[in-house]
C-alpha positions as CSV (number, residue, x, y, z in Angstrom):
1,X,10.7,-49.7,50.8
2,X,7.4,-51.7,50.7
3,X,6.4,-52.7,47.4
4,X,2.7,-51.1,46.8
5,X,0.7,-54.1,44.8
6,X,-2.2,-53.3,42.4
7,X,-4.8,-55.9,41.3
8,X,-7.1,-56.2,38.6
9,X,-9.7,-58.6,37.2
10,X,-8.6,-59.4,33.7
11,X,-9.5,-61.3,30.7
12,X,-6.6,-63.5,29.6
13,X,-5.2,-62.3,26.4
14,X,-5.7,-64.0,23.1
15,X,-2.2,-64.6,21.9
16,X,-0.5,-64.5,25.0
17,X,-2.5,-66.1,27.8
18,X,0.4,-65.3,30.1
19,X,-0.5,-61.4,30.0
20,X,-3.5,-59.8,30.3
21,X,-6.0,-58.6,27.5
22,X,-5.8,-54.9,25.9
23,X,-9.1,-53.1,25.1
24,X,-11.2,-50.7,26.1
25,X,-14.2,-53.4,27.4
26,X,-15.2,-55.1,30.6
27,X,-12.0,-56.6,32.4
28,X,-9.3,-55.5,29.8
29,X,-6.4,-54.0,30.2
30,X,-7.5,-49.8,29.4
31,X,-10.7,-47.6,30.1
32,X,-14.6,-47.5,28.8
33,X,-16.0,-44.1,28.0
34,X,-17.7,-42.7,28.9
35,X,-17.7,-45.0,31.9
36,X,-14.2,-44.9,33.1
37,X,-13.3,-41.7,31.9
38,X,-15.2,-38.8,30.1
39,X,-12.6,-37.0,27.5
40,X,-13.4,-33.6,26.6
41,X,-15.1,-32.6,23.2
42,X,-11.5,-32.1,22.2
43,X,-10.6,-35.7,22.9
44,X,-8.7,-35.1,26.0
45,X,-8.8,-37.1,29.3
46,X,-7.0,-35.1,32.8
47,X,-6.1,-35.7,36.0
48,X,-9.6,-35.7,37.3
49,X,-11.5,-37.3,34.7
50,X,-11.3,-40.5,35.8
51,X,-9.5,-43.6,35.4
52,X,-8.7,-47.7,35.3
53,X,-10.2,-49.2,38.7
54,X,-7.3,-51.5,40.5
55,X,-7.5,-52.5,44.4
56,X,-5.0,-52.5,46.8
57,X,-5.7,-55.2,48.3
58,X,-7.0,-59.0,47.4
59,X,-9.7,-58.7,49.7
60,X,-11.3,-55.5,48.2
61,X,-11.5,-57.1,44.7
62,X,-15.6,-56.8,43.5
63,X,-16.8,-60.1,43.9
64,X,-19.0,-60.3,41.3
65,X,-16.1,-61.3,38.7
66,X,-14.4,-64.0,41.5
67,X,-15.1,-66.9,38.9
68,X,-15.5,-65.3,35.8
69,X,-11.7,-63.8,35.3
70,X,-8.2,-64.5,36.6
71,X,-7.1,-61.7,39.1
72,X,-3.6,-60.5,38.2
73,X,-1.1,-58.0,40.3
74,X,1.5,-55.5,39.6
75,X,3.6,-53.1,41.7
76,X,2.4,-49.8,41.4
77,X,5.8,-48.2,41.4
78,X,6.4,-49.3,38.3
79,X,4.0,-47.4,36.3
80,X,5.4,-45.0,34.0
81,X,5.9,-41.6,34.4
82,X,2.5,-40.8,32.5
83,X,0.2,-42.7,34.9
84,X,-0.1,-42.6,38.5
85,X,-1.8,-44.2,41.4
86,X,-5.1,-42.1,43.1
87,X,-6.8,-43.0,45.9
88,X,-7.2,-45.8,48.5
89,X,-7.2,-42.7,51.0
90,X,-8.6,-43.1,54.6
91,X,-12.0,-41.5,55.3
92,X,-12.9,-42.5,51.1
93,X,-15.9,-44.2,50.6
94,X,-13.6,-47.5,49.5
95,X,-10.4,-47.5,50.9
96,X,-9.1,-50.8,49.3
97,X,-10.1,-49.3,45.5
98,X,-7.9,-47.1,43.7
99,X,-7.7,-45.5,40.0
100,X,-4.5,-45.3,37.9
101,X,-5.3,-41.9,36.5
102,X,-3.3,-39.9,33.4
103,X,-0.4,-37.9,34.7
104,X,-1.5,-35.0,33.1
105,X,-3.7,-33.8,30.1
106,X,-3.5,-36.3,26.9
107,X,-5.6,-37.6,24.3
108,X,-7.5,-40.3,25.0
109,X,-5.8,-43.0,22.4
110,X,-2.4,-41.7,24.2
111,X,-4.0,-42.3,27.8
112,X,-5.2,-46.0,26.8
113,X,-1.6,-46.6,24.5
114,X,-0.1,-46.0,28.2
115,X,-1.7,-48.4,30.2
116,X,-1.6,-51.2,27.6
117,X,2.6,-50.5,27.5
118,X,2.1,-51.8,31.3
119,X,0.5,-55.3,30.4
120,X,4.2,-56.8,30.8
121,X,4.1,-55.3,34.1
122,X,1.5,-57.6,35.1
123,X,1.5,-60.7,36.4
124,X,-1.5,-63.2,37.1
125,X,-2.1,-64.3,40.8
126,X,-1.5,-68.0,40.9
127,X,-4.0,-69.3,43.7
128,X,-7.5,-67.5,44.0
129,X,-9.3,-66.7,45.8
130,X,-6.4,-66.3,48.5
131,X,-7.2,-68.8,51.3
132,X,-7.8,-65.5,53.6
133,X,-10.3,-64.3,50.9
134,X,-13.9,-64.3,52.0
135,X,-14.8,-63.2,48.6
136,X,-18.5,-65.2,47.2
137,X,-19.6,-65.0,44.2
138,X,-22.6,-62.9,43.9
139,X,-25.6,-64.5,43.1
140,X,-27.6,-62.9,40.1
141,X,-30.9,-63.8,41.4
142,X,-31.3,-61.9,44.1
């Protein structure tokens, strides 16, 4: 069976530059709210509330971070049973970007606690941008 490869943009961690960082901000391993995902008053996140952004391929990484953060992969099949893989469906509006999304109904903090418990699971990409890569760094003045 063909492995199914996720990537990320990621800030390095702190104490561990071999994994990627935790958190709930820009490039870090978990969600923003309301951004990401919106929980409910209750504190709750579903199914189709949202989710972490990963591509499925090198090539449909967003640009705009190409220098600013290492890119780092994982195979999706080894997400735990509480998260799984949405999207990257044909006739979507962006067929190389996917979400990993909450299994089912949990609170938030459990939701986040999940997808940090993958950051051994990840593993940075060596050489970027891939030599087939005809990703450019946006320019922020235009």
């Amino acid at each position: 069976m063909a492995r199914r490869i996720i990537y990320r943009y990621m800030k390095r961690d702190t104490e561990d530059p071999a994994k990627p960082m935790v958190g709930d901000g820009v490039c870090e391993l978990g969600v923003r709210v309301p951004r990401d995902v919106k929980p409910s008053d209750a504190g709750y996140v579903r199914t189709k509330s949202g989710g972490m952004s990963v591509s499925l391929s090198p090539s449909s990484l967003p640009v705009v971070f190409v220098e600013a953060y290492p890119v780092w992969q994982m195979d999706a099949d080894d997400l735990p049973a509480s998260l799984y893989l949405a999207g990257g469906l044909t006739g979507v509006e962006n067929v190389g970007h996917a979400l990993v999304k909450p299994a089912h109904k949990m609170k938030l903090a459990e939701y986040q606690q999940a997808l940090a418990n993958t950051q051994e699971l990840w593993e940075e990409v060596s050489t970027w941008p891939p030599a087939t890569s005809s990703a450019e760094p946006l320019n922020p003045e235009e």
